[in-house]
C-alpha positions in Angstrom: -147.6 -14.6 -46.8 -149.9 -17.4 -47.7 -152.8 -16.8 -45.7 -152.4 -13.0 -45.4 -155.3 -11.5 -47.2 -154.7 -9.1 -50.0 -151.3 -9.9 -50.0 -149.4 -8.2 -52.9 -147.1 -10.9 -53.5 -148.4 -13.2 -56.1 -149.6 -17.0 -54.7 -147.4 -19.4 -57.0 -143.9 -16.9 -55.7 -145.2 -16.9 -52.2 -145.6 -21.2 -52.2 -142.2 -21.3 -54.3 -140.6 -19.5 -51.3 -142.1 -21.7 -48.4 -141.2 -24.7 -50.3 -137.7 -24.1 -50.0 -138.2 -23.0 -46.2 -136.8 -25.7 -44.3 -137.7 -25.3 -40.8 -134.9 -27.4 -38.6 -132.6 -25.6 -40.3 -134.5 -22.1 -39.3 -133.2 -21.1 -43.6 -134.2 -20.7 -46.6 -132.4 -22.6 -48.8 -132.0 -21.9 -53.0 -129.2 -22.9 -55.0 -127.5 -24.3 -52.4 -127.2 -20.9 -50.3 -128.6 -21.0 -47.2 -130.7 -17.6 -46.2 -131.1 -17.4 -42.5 -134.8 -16.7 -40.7 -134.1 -15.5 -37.8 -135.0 -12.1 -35.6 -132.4 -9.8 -37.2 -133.2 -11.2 -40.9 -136.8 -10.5 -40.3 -136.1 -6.8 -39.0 -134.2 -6.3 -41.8 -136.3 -7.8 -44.1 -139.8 -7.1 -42.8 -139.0 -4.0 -40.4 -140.5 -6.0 -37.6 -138.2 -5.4 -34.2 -136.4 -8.3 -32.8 -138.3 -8.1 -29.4 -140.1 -9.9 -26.9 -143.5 -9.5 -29.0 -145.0 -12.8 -28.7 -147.6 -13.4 -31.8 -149.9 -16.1 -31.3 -149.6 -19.1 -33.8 -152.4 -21.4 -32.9 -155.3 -19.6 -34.4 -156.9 -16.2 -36.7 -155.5 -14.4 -33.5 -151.9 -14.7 -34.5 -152.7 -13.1 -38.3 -154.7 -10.3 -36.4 -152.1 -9.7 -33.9 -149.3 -9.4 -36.5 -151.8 -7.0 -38.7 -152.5 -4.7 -35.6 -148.7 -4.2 -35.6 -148.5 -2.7 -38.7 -151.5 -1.1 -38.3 -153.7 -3.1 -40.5 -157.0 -5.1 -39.9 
């Protein structure tokens, strides 16, 4: 959400959210609940399928692949 451009929600919500992203633990964690990241969150969440798409996270082709999926440049 951070380095999506345009994106609607607003900065300070979007860092307060990764801050509290604690990877190992593949969760977001607040309050002492424990929200899960994983494929069938994010399909429910996000609407993306919980498939074998594989999206690039080395470089700017990983934020343009995940774009062209929703049909966005």
């Amino acid at each position: 959400m951070l380095e999506l451009d345009d994106c609607l929600v607003p900065r300070p919500f979007a860092q307060w959210i990764a801050d509290k992203v604690i990877v190992d633990d593949e969760a977001i964690f607040i309050n002492k609940k424990r929200i899960p990241l994983n494929a069938l969150g994010v399909l429910h969440v996000f609407g993306i399928p919980a498939g074998d798409i594989n999206i690039s996270m080395v470089d700017d082709a990983g934020k343009s692949e995940f774009l062209a999926f929703f049909g966005l440049t």
